[in-house]
N, C-alpha and C positions, 0 to 999 in steps of 0.2 A: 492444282488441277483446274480449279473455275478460274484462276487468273489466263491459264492460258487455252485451254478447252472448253469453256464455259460461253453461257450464250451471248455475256460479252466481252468475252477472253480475247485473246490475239488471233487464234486460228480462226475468227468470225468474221475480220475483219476485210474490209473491202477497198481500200483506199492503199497505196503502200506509205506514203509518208504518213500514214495515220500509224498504219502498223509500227511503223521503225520509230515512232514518238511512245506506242505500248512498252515496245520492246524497252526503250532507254529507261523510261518509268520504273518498270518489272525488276529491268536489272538494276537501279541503285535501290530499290525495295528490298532486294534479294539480298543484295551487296551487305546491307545492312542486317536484316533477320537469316539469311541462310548462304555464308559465305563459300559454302564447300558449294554447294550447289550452281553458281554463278560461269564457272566452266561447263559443267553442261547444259544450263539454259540457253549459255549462248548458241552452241553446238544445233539446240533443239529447233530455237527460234532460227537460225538462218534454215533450218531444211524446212519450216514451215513453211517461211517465206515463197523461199524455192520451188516447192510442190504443190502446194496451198493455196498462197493468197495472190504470186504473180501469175499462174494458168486461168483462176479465176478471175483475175483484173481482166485477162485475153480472151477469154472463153466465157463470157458473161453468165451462160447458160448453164453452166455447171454446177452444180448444188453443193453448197460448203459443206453442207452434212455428209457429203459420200464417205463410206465405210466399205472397210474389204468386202462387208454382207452383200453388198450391190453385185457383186460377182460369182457367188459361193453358187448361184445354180449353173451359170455359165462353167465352172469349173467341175461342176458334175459330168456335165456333156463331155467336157472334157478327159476323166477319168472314165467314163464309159467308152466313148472315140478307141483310147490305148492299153483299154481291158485292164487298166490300172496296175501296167508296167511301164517300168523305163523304157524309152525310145533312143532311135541314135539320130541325131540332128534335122539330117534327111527325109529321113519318114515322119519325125513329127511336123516339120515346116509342110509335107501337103499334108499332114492330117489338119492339119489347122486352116491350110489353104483353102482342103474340101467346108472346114465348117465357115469360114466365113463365106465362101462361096453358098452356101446351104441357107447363111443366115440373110445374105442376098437375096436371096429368090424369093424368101419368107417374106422381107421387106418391101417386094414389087408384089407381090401377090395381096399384100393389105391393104395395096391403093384401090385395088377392085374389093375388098372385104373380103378375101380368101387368106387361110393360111392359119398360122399359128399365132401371128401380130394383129395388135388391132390397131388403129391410129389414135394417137392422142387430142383431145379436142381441139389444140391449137393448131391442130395439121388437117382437120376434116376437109378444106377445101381443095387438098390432093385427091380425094377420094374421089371414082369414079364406076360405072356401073360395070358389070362386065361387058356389056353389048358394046359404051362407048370406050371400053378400054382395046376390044378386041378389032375398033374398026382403023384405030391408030398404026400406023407403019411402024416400024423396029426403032428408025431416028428418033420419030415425036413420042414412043414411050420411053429410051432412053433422054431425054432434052425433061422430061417430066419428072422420071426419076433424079438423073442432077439438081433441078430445081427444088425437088421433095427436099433428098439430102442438104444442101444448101440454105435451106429455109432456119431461123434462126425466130426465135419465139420472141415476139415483143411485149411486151407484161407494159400494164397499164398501171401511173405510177400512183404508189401508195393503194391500190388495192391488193387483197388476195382472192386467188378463183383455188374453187374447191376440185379437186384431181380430173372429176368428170367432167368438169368446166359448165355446169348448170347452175352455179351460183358465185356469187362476185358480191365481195361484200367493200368500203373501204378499210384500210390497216386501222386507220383511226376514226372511229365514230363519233359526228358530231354531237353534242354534250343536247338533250331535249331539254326544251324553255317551257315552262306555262304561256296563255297567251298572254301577252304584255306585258311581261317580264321583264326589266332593261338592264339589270345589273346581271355579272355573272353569280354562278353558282355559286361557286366556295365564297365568296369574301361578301357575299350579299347577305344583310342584316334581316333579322324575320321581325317585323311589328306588329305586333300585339296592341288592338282598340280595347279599348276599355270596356268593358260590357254596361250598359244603360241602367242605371238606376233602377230596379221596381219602386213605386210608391203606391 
């Protein structure tokens, strides 16, 4: 399980020839301690591959951690939508139609800070008031909505920003020195002066 789920298992991975070098590793490892298993690792690791690690090499933005859980409230709406009966094709394709239509509107209504959505900090400069939103023609709110959608999050590298985006720290904090200090940390030898004679 942490060989291949783990936080530096194979489904973490971001690179695909990195990945397909875990994979070959995994499996003469496996080949070796768990032979019966080796048929479905294989099986496992290409659907990884598949759904996992190549949508995220394309979709940069996509968070390796997603889990079904990401959607268990959307799937509510859902089950309330069809009074939590089966549908027949038809009628569920516009019940769906209607919600994402619904979740549309929700969508343009958080550029002025109305609605159900709020804007994530990396998109606050779509945000606009309502007075300047309402003096806008139908085209240049539509041209602003595409742009919204289109916009793609640039992450500054080697830092992390905290959900609300009010704090940004780097991934890796530089190591504090005393002042004049010149050897590093770990391998720098501590000397000890002799203490002075009393007489």
């Amino acid at each position: 399980m942490r060989d291949i789920f783990g936080d530096t298992g194979i489904s973490k991975v971001r690179d695909a020839d990195e990945f397909d070098r875990m994979v070959l590793d995994l499996r003469m490892k496996y080949d070796k301690l768990q032979v019966d298993f080796v048929d479905y690792f294989d099986k496992l690791a290409e659907k990884i591959r598949k759904h996992a690690v190549l949508p995220h090499i394309k979709h940069n933005t996509l968070p390796l951690s997603w889990t079904n859980n990401n959607c268990e409230s959307l799937n509510h709406i859902l089950k309330m939508t069809v009074s939590w009966r089966p549908q027949r094709i038809n009628q569920l394709v516009d019940k769906l139609h209607d919600i994402v239509k619904l979740q549309t509107i929700d969508a343009r209504r958080a550029l002025r800070g109305q609605g159900n959505f709020e804007l994530a900090h990396w998109v606050k400069k779509f945000r606009f008031t309502s007075a300047a939103w309402d003096a806008k023609s139908q085209s240049q709110k539509d041209t602003v909505f595409k742009k919204f959608n289109a916009y793609k999050q640039t992450l500054k590298p080697a830092t992390i920003t905290s959900s609300d985006g009010k704090l940004t720290i780097p991934k890796t904090p530089t190591t504090a020195k005393k002042p004049g200090q010149r050897q590093r940390i770990r391998p720098g030898r501590t000397v000890s002066h002799a203490r002075p004679s009393q007489t």
